[in-house]
C-alpha positions as CSV (number, residue, x, y, z in Angstrom):
1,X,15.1,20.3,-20.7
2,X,16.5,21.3,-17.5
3,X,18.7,19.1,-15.4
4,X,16.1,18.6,-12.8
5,X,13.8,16.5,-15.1
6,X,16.6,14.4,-16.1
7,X,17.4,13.7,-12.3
8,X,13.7,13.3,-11.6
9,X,13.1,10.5,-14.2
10,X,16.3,8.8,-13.6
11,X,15.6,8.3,-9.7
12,X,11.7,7.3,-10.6
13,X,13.2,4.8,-12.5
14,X,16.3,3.7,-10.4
15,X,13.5,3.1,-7.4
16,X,10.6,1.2,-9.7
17,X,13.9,-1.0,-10.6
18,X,14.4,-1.5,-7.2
19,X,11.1,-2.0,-6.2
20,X,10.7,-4.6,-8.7
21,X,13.7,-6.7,-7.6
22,X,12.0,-7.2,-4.3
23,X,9.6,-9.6,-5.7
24,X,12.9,-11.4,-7.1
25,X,13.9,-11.0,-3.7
26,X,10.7,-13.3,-2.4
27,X,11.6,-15.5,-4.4
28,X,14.7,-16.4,-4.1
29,X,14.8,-16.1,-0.3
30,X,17.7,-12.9,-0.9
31,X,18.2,-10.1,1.5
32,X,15.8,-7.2,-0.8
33,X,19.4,-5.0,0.1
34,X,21.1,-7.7,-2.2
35,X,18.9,-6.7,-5.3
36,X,19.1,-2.8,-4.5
37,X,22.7,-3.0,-4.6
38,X,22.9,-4.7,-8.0
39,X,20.5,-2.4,-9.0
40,X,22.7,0.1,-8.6
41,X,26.0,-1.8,-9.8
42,X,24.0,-2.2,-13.0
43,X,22.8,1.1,-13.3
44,X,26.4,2.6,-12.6
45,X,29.6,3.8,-14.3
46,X,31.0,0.1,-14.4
47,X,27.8,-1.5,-15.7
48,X,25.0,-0.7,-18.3
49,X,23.9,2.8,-17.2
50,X,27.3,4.1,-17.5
51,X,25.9,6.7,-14.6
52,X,28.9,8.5,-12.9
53,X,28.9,9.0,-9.2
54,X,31.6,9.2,-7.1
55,X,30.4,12.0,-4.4
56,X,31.3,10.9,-0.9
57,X,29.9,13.5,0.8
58,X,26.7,13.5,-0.9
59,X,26.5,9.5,-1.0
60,X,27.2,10.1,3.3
61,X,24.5,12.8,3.3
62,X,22.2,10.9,1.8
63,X,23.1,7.7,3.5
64,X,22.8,9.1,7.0
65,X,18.9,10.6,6.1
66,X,17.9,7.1,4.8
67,X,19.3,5.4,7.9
68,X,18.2,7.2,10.2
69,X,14.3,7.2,8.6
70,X,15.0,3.2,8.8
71,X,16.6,3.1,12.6
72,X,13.1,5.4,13.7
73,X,11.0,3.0,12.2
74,X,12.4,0.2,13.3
75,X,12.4,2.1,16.8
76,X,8.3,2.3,15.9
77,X,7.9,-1.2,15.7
78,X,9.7,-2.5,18.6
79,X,7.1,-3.2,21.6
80,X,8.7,-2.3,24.8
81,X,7.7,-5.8,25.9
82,X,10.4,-7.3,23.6
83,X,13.0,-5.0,25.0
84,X,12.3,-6.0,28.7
85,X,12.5,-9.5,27.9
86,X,15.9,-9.4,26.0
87,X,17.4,-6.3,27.2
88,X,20.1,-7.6,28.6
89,X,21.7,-10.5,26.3
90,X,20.8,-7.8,23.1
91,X,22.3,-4.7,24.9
92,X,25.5,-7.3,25.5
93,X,26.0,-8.1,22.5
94,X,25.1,-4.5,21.2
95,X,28.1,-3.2,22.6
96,X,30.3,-5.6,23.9
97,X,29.8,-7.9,20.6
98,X,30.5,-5.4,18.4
99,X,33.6,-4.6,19.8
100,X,34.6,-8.2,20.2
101,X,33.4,-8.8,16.3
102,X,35.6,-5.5,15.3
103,X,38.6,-6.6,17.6
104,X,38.9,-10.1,16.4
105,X,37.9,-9.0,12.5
106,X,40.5,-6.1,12.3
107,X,43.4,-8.3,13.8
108,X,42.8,-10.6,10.6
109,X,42.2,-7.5,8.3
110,X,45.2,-6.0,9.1
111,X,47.1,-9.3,8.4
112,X,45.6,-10.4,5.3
113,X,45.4,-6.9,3.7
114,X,48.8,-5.9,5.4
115,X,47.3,-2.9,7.1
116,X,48.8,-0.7,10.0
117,X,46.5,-2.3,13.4
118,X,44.8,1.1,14.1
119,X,43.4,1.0,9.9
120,X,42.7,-2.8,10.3
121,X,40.5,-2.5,13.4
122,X,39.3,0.5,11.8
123,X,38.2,-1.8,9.1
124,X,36.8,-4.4,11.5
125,X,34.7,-1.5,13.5
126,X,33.4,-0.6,10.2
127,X,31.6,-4.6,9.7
128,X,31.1,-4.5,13.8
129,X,27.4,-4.2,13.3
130,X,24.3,-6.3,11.9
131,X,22.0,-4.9,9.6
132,X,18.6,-4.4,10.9
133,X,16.2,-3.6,7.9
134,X,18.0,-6.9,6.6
135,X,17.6,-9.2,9.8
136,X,13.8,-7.5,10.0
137,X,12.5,-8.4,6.7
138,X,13.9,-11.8,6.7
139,X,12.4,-12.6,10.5
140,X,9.4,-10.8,9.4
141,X,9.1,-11.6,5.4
142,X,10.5,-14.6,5.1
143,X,7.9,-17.3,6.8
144,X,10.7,-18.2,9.2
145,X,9.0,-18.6,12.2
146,X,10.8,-18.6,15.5
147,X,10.4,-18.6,19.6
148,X,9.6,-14.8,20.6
149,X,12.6,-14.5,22.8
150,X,15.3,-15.9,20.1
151,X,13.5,-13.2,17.4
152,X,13.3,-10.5,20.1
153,X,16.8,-10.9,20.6
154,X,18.1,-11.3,17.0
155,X,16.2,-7.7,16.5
156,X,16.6,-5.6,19.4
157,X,20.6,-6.4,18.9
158,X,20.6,-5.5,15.3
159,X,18.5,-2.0,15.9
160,X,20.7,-1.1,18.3
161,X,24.4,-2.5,17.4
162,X,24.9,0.7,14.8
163,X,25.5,3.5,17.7
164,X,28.3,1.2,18.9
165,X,29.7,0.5,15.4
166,X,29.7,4.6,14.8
167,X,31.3,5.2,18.0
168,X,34.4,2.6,16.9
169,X,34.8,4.1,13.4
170,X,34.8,7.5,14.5
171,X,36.9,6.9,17.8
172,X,39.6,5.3,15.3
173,X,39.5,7.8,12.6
174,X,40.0,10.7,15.1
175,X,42.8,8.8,16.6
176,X,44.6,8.3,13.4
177,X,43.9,11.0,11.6
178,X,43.1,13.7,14.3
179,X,45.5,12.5,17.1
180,X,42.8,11.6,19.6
181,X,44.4,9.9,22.9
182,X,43.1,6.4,22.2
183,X,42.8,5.7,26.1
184,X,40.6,8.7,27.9
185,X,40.1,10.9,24.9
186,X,38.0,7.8,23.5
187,X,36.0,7.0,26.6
188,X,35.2,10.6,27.0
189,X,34.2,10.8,23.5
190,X,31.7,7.2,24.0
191,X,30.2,8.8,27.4
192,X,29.5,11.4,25.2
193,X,28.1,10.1,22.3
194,X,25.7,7.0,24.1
195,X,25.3,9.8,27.1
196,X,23.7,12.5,25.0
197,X,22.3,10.5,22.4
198,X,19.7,8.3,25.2
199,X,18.7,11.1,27.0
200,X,17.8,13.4,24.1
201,X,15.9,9.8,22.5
202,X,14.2,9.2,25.1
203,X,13.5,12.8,26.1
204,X,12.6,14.2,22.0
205,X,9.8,11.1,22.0
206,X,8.0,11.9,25.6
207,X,7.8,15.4,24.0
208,X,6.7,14.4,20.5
209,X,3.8,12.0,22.2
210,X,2.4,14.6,23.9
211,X,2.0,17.5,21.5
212,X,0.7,15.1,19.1
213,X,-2.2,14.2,21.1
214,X,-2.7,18.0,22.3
215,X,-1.9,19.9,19.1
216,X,-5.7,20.2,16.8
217,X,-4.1,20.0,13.1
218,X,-6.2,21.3,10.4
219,X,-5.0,18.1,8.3
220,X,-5.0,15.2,9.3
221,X,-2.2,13.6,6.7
222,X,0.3,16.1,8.9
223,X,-0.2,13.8,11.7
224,X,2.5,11.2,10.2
225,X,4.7,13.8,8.7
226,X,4.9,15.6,12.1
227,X,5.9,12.0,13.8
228,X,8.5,11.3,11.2
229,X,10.0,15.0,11.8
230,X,10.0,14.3,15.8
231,X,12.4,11.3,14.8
232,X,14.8,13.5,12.4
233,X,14.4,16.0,15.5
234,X,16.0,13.6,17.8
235,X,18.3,12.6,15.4
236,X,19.4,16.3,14.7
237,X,19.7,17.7,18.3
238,X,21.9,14.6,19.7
239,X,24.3,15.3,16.7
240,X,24.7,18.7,16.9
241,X,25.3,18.1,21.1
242,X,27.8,15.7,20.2
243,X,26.1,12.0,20.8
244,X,24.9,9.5,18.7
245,X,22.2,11.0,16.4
246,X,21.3,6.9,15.5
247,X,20.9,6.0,19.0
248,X,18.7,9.1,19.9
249,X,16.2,8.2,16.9
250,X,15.9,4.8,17.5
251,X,15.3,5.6,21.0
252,X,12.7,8.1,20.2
253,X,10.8,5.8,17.8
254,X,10.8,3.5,20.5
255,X,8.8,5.8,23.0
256,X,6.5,7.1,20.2
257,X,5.8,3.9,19.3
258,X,5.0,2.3,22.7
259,X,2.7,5.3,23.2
260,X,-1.0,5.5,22.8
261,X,-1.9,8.6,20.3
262,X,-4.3,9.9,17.4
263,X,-3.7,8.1,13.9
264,X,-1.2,5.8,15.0
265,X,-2.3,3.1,12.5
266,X,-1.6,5.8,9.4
267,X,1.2,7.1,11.3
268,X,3.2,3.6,11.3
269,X,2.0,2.8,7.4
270,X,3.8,6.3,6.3
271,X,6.9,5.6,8.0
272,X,6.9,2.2,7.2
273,X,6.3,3.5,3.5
274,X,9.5,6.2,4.6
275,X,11.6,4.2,5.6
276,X,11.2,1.1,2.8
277,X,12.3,4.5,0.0
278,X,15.1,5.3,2.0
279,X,16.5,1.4,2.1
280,X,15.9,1.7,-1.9
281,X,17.3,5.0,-2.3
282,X,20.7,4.1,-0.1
283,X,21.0,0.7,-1.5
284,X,21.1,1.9,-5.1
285,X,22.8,4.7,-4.5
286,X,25.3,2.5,-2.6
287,X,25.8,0.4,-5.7
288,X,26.4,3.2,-8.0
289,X,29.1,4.5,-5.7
290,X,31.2,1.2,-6.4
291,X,32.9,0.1,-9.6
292,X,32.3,-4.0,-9.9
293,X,35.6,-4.3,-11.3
294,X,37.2,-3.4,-8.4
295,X,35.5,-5.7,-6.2
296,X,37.8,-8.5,-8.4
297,X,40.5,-6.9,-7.0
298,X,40.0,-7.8,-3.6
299,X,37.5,-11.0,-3.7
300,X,40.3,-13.1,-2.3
301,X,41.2,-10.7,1.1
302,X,37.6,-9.8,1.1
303,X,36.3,-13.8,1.7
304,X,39.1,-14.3,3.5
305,X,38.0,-11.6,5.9
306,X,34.1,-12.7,5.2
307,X,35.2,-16.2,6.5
308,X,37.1,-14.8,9.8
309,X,34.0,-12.4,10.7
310,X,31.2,-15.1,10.0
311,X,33.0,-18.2,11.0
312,X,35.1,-17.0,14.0
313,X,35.0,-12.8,14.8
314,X,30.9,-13.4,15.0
315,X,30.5,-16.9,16.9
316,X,33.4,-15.9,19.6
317,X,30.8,-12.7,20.3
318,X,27.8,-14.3,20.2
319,X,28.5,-17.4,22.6
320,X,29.6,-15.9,25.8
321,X,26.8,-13.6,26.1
322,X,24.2,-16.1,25.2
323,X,25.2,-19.1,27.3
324,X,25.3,-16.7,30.1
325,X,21.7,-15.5,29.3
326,X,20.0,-19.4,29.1
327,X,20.2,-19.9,25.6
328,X,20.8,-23.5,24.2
329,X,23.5,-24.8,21.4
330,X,21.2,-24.5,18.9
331,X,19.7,-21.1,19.7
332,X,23.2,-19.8,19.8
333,X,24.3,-21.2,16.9
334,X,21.7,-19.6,15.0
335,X,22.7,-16.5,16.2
336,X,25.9,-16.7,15.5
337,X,25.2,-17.3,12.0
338,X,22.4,-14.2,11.8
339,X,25.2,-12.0,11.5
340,X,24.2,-10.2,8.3
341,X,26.0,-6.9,7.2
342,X,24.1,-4.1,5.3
343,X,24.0,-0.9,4.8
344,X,25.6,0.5,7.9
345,X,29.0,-1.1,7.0
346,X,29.1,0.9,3.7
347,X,28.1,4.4,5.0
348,X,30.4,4.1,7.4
349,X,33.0,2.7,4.6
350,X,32.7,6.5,3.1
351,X,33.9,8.0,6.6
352,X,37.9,7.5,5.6
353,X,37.0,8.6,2.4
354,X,36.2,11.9,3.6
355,X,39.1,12.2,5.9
356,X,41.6,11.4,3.3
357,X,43.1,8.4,5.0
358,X,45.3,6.7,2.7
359,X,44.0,3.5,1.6
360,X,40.3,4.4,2.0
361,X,39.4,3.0,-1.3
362,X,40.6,-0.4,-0.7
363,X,38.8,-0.5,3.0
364,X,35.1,0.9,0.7
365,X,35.8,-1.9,-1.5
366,X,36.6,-4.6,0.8
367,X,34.0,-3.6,3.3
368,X,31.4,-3.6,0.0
369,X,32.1,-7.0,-0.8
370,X,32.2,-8.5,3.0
371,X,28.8,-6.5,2.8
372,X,27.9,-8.3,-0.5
373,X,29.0,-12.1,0.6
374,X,27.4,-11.9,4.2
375,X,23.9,-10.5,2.9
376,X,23.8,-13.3,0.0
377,X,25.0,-16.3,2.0
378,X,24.1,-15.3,5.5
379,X,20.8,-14.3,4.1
380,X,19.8,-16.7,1.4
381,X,20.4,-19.8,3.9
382,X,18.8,-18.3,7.1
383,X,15.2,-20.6,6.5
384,X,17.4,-23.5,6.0
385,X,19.6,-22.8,9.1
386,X,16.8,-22.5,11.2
387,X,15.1,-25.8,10.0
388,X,18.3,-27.5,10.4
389,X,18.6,-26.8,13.9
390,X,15.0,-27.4,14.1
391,X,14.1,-24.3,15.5
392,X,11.4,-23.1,13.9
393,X,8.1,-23.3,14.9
394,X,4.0,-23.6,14.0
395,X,3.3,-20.3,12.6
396,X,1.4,-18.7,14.7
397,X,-2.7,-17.9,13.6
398,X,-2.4,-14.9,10.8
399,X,-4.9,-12.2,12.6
400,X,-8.2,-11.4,10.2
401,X,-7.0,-8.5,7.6
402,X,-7.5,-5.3,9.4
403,X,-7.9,-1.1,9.3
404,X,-7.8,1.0,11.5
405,X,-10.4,4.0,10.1
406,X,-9.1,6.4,12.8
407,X,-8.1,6.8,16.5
408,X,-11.5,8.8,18.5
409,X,-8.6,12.2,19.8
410,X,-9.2,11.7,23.1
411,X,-11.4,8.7,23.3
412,X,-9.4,6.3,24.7
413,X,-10.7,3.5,21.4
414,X,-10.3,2.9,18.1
415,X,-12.3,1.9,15.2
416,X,-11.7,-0.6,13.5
417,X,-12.4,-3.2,10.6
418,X,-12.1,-6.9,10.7
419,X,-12.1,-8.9,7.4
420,X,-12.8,-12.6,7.9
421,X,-10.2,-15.2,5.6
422,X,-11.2,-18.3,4.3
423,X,-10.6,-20.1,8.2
424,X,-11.5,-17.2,10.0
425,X,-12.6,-19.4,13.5
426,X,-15.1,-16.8,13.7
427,X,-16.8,-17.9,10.5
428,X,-19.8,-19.7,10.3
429,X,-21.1,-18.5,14.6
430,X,-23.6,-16.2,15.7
431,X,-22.0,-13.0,17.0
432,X,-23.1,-13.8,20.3
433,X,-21.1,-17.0,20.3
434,X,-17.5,-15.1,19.2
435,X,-17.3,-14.1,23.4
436,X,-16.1,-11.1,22.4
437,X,-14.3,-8.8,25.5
438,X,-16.6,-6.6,27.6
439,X,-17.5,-3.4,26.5
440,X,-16.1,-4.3,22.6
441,X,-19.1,-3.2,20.4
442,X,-19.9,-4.7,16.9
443,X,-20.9,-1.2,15.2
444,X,-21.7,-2.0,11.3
445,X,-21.0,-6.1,9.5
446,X,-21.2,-5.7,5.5
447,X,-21.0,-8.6,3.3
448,X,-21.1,-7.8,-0.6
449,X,-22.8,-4.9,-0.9
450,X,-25.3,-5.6,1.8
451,X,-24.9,-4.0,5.1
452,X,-25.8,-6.4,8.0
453,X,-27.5,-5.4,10.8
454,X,-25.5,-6.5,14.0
455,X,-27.5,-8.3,16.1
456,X,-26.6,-11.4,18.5
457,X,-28.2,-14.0,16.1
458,X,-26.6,-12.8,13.3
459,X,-24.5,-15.8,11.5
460,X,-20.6,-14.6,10.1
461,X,-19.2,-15.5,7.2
462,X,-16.0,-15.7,5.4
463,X,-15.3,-12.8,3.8
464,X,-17.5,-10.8,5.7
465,X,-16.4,-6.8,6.7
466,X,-16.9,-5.6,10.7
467,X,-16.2,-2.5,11.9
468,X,-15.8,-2.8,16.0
469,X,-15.3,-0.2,18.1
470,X,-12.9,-1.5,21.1
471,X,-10.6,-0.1,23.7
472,X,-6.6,-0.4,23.0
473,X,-5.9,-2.7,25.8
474,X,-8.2,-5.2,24.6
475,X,-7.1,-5.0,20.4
476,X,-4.5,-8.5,20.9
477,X,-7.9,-10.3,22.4
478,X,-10.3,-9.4,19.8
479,X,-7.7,-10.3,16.7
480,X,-7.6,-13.2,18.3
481,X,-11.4,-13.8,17.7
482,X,-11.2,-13.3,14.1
483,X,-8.1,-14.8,13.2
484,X,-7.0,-17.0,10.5
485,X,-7.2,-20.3,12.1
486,X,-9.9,-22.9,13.2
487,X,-8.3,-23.7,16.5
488,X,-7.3,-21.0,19.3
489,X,-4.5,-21.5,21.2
490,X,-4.1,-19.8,24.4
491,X,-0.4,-19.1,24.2
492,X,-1.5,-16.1,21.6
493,X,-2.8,-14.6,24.4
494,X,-1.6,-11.3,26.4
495,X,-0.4,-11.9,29.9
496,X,-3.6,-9.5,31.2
497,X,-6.8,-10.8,32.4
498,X,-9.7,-10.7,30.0
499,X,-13.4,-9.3,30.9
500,X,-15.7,-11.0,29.1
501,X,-19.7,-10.6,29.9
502,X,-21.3,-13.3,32.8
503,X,-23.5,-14.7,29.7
504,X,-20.2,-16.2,27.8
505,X,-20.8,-20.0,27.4
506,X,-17.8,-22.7,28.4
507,X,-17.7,-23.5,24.3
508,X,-17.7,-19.9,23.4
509,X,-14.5,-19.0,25.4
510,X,-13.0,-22.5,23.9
511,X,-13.3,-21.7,20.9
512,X,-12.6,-17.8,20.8
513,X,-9.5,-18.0,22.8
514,X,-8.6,-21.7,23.6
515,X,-9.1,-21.2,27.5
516,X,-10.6,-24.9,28.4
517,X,-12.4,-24.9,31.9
518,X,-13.0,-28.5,32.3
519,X,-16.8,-28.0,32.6
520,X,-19.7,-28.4,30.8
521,X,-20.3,-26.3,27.1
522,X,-23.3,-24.9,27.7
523,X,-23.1,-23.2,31.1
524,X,-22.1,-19.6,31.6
525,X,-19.3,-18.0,33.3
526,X,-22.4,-16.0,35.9
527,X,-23.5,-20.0,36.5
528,X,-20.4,-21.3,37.3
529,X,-19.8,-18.6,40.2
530,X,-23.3,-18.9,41.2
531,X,-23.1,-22.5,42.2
532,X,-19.3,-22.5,43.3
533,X,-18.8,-19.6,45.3
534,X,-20.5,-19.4,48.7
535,X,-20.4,-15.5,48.5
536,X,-20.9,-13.4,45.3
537,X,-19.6,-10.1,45.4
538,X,-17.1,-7.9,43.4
539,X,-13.6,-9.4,43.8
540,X,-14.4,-12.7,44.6
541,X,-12.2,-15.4,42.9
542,X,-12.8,-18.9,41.6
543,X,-9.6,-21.1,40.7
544,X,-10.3,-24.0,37.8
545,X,-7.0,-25.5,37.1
546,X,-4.9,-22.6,35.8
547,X,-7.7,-20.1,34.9
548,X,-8.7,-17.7,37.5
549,X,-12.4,-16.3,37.1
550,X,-13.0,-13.0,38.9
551,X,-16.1,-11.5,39.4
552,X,-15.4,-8.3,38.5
553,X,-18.9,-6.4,37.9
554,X,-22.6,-7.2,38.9
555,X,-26.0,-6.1,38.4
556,X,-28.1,-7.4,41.6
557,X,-27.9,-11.0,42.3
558,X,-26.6,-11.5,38.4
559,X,-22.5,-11.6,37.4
560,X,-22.6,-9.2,34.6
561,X,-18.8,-9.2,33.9
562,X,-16.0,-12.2,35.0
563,X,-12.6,-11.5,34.8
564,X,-10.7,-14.7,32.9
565,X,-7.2,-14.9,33.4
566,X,-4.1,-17.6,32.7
567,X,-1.6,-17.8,35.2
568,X,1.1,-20.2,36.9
569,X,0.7,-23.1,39.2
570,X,2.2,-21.2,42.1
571,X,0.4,-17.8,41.7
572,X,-2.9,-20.0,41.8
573,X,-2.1,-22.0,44.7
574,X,-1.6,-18.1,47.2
575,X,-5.0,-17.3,44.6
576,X,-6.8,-20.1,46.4
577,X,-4.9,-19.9,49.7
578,X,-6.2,-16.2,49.5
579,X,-9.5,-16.8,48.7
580,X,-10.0,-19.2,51.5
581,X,-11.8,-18.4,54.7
582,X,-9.9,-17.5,58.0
């Protein structure tokens, strides 16, 4: 038997053992990077496996692929709409939080641990950052549901707090171990890193987007795998120019992501896939690299220090920035206290063990069980935090389950297929009564194994598959047809003015999308215009409280397509004013 096979089996089994925990994770409202790290304790020279590993440079290696696989996807799934309206409090606290959070832990690190101040603010650099694939699968796993701008912000600051947290470690390793000048050497060297590492993000995704949309594969599974390398592409280039490889990947998932092209839907499934064996793979190898034992020889300095960052280092950073940006006590506070540390604090934990410095193995260990402490507390009593301060919110209505069969190349629409739940408010109507968005076209329904010819009398039911072919811009309106609740409510609405055909009834566009016009159930959008405006032509407006119908397209004397938007008292009142004769 070669060694190879040995390896093979024991990583197949190392990662089912991991996958498994997660649905201990579930239950017990854990951090999923808790159970992967025991995982590996267990499996590891100090626990039951008895497997030996104790390879800095390989655990880095490995360490850095895996986070930088997690940091692109988590680039992918950040709309550009969340950045815009956080940017500024996350950015804040992104840089100037983490070095706050580093200055204030590393002061108390060097005193409790009786460190030198450059290795204890080495230290507190090292815990600097949040964790983002922990902070994203409890926002997003976890059936906490908060306001978008408090989530938006808790996210967008942990995927991008690591390039800051990098820049610290390695700033303070050159310095003490490589003589850097701590004063212009080290702002050279962050120009440098957050320089280089933005522009060739932003610069590697524009590129990736379009020769993935021009390029005519002969496979159409190389589609994802060509994304993913586009993101290690970024990541490669702005390390080998000298900036921040992690900034330049996130960066660059973020522009792919935001971008319209072929097989996205399978595209963000693979990564997603990617990136959940990488947090498994780092985790466990993570926990192998420590003994347990020797985490008893520093639990009293590490919650000492876990007590300072959470209870003090984090809060002092947090409530500047936010009280300046709008937020409220409680907002803040739960902020503050969504401080969790992962994996990023224990790759960069292995940095001074590669560079020798003396007393690297107590900083790994101490920064493993800071790691350890935050995840399980921090983590395990976020729900309850967040009920507490009474922050959380209705869930908002699950969309119908859906699959995207394929993206048309150069057809600007997708395909895709709808299944209705159980209270699917679509359920139980005739598909002309759903007031579905112009140009959206019903292509195939099948129920059982019937296939159900689409017609406009045709009566939905629960459980029932549709296959529509629609046009991006229009995908948030249509899930919001066939989602899983029997009210609408029109905040789940985009901020964009829905077409909808001159036929839609008052009722139907109540009950698709919550948009109440005051009026009468059974009259039509084209009737309403007909007997309220004096002249009917394209462009012509009528205001009905704080819904704004536009004709937008007619055929004759009929309105064949309205344009139905939301909007605020004031931009309604120069609406009117507008649409009033000189």
């Amino acid at each position: 038997m070669f060694v190879i096979d040995q390896l093979i089996l024991l990583a197949a089994v190392l990662i089912l053992l991991g996958i498994m925990s997660s649905k201990l994770s579930a239950r017990l409202g854990l951090p999923m990077l808790v159970f992967f790290l025991l995982v590996g304790m267990l499996a590891g020279e100090g626990g039951i496996g008895g497997i030996a590993f104790d390879n800095a440079s390989s655990a880095h290696a490995l360490g850095t692929l895996a986070l930088a696989l997690i940091l692109f996807d988590g680039g992918l799934q950040t709309p550009v709409a969340s950045i815009r309206r956080v940017w500024k409090p996350a950015s804040v606290l992104a840089t100037v939080g983490v070095m706050v959070t580093a200055a204030v832990t590393g002061l108390a690190a060097a005193w409790i641990l009786n460190l030198p101040l450059l290795e204890g603010l080495l230290l507190g650099a090292i815990v600097g950052s949040t964790d983002a694939a922990a902070v994203f699968s409890l926002l997003r796993n976890a059936g906490v549901h908060i306001n978008e701008r408090l989530k938006a912000t808790l996210e967008i600051e942990s995927a991008s707090n690591d390039p800051m947290a990098i820049f610290l470690t390695v700033g303070l390793l050159e310095i003490l171990v490589n003589g850097l000048q701590p004063g212009t050497g080290l702002l050279m060297l962050l120009i440098k890193q957050m320089g280089i590492g933005g522009l060739v993000g932003l610069g590697v995704g524009w590129l990736a987007v379009q020769l993935i949309n021009r390029i005519q594969l002969v496979a159409t599974g190389l589609y994802p795998v060509m994304v993913a390398s586009c993101g290690l592409l970024a990541f490669g280039a702005a390390a080998n120019l000298g900036g921040s490889g992690f900034l330049a990947v996130f960066l660059a998932g973020v522009v792919i992501g935001n971008s319209r092209f072929v097989f996205q839907r399978s595209t963000f499934l693979f990564n997603d896939g990617l990136a959940w064996l990488s947090q498994i793979t780092m985790f466990v190898m993570l926990g192998l690299l420590i003994k347990p034992e020797s985490l008893f020889d520093v639990w009293l300095e590490g919650l000492m220090i876990a007590l300072v960052l959470i209870f003090i280092a984090r809060p002092l950073a947090v409530i500047p920035v936010l009280k300046l940006s709008g937020f409220n006590t409680r907002e803040i506070t739960l902020v503050s206290w969504v401080g969790l540390r992962g994996s990023v604090p224990i790759i960069l934990a292995i940095f001074p063990l590669m560079y020798n410095l003396p007393g690297a193995d107590l900083i790994f260990n101490v920064v493993f069980f800071v790691v350890l402490l935050s995840a399980t507390v921090q983590g395990s009593t976020l729900p309850y935090m967040a009920r507490k301060l009474r922050l959380t919110e209705i869930p908002p209505a699950a969309p119908a389950a859906t699959l995207e069969i394929t993206a048309l190349g150069d057809v600007d629409a997708d395909i895709v297929e709808y299944t209705l739940g159980d209270h699917a408010r679509a359920a139980g109507r005739r598909l002309s009564q759903t007031a579905l968005p112009d140009g959206t076209v019903v292509a195939m329904i099948t129920r059982d194994k019937e296939v159900i010819p689409p017609r406009g009398s045709t009566v939905l039911k629960n459980g029932d598959h549709l296959f529509v072919v629609l046009r991006p811009d229009v995908r948030a309106f249509v899930d919001c047809v066939f989602s899983e609740a029997e009210a609408a409510f029109r905040t789940e609405l985009p901020d964009t003015e829905l077409r909808l055909k001159g036929i839609t009834r008052v009722a139907d566009l109540a009950h698709s999308y919550g948009i109440e016009l005051g009026l009468e159930g059974y009259l039509s959008l084209d009737d309403i215009l007909q007997q309220r405006l004096e002249v009917k032509e394209p462009g012509a407006v009528l205001v009905l409280g704080d819904v704004i119908l536009t004709i937008r397209d007619m055929v004759g004397s009929r309105i064949s397509t309205v344009g139905v938007k939301i909007v605020a008292p004031a931009e309604t009142e120069a609406v009117t004013a507008a649409a009033e004769p000189a």
